[in-house]
C-alpha positions as CSV (number, residue, x, y, z in Angstrom):
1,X,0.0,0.0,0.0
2,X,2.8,2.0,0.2
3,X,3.4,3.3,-3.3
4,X,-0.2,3.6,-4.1
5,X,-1.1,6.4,-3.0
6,X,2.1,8.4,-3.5
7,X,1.4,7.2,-7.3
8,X,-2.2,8.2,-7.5
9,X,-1.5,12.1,-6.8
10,X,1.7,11.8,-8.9
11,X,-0.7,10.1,-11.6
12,X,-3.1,13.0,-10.9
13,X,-0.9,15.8,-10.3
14,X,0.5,14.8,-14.2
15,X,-3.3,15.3,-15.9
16,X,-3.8,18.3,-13.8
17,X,-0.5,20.1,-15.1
18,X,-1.5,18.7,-19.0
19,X,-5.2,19.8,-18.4
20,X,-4.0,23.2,-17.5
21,X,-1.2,23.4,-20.2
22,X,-4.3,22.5,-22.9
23,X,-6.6,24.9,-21.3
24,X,-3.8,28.2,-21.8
25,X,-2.5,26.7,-25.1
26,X,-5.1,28.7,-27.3
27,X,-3.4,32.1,-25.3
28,X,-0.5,30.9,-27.3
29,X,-2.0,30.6,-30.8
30,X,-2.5,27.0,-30.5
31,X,-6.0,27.2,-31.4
32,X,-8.6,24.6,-31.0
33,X,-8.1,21.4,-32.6
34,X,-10.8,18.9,-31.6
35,X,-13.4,19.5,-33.8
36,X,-17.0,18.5,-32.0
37,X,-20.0,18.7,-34.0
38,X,-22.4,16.4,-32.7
39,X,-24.9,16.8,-29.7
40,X,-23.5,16.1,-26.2
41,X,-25.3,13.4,-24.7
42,X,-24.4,11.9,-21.2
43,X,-26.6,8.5,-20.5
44,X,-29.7,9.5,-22.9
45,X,-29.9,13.3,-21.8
46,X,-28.6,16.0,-23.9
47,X,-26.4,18.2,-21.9
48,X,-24.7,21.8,-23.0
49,X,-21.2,22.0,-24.5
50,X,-20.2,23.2,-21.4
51,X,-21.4,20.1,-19.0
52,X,-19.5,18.3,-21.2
53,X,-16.6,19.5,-20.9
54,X,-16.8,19.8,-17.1
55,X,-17.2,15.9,-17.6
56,X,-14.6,15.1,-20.1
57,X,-12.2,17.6,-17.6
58,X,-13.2,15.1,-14.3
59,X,-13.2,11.9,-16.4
60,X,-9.8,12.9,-17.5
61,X,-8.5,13.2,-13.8
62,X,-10.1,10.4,-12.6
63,X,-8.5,8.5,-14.9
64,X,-5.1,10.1,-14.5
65,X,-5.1,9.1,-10.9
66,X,-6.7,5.7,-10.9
67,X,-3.8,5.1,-13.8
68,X,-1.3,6.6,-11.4
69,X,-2.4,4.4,-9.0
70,X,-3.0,1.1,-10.9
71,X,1.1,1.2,-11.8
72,X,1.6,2.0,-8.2
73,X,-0.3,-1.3,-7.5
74,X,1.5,-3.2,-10.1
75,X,4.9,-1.9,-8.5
76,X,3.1,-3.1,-4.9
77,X,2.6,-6.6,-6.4
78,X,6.3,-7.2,-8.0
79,X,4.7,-6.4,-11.7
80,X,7.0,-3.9,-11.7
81,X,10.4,-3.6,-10.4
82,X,10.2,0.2,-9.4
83,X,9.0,3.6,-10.5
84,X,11.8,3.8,-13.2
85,X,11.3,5.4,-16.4
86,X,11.5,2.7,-19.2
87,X,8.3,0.9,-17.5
88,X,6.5,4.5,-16.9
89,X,6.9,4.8,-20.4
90,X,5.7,1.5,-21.2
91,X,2.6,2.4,-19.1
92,X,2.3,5.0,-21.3
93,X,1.7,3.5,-24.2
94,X,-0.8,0.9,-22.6
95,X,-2.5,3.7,-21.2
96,X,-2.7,5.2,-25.0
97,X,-4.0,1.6,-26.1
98,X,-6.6,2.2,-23.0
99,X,-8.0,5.5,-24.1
100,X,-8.0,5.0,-27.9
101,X,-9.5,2.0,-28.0
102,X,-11.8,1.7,-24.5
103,X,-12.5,5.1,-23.3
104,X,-12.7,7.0,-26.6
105,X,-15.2,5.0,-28.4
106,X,-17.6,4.6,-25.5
107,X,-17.3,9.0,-25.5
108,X,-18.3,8.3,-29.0
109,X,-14.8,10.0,-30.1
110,X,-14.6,7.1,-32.6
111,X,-11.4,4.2,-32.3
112,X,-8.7,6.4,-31.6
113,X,-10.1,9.5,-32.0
114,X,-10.6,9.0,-35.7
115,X,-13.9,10.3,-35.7
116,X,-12.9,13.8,-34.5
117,X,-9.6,14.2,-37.3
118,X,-6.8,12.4,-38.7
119,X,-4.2,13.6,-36.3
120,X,-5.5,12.8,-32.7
121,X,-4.1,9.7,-32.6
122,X,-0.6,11.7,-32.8
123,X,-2.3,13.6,-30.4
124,X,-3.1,10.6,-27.7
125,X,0.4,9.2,-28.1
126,X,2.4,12.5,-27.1
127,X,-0.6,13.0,-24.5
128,X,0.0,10.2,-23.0
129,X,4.0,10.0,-23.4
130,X,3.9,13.7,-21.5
131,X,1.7,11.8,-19.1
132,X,4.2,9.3,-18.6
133,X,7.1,11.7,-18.2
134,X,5.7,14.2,-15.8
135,X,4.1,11.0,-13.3
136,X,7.9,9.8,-14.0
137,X,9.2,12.5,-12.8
138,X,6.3,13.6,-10.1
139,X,6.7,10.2,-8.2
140,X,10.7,11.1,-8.3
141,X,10.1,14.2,-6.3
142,X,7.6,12.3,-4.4
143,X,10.2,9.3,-3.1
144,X,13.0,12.3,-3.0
145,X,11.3,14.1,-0.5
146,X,10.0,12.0,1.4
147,X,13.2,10.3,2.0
């Protein structure tokens, strides 16, 4: 139990700094990519644009700490050796696998995002590879000071 919870507010702490970085990246002439033209609908009730967002924004960081914590569990359990950064990145790529084809389609975003444009799957993977390198280097500081 010990490394769970130190990796579920590094795994949180991660999609909270690349929330924020995506929600100041149009103040930088990044513009809006994700093109969404249908209705939002959360289980068989149309919601506003705005609801849907607030639930994409928690479903994102529930999922960014229940990740966190699930490799924390895996490191609990002998999965995996340690909190190093070849496995994290690994984890990262499963977690791209995860979202694409899992959590995605049942947003209705298509299999990989393919329903939105041709480019978020380039999107997901270096998503979730800054994922990977910030909880990487989150649970670092974590274990460093708490030595």
């Amino acid at each position: 139990m010990n490394n769970i919870l130190p990796a579920i507010i590094a795994g949180l702490s991660a999609g909270g700094i690349l929330l924020f970085l995506s929600h100041i990246a149009p103040l930088f002439k990044a513009g809006n990519f994700v093109r969404d033209l249908d209705q939002p609908v959360l289980f068989g009730k149309t919601i506003t644009r705005r609801e849907a967002h607030f639930v994409g924004i928690f479903t994102y960081i529930v999922l960014s700490a229940v990740f966190g914590g699930l490799f924390g569990f895996l490191v609990n359990l002998g999965v995996v050796p340690d909190f190093s950064f070849i496995p994290i990145i690994i984890w990262g790529a499963v977690l791209t696998v995860l979202y694409g084809g899992i959590i995605m389609p049942i947003e209705g975003h298509g299999f990989f995002g393919l329903k939105e444009d041709t480019w978020f799957p380039i999107d997901l993977i270096i998503t979730n590879l800054l994922w990977a390198i910030l909880f990487w280097w989150l649970i670092g500081l974590w274990y460093t000071f708490a030595i």
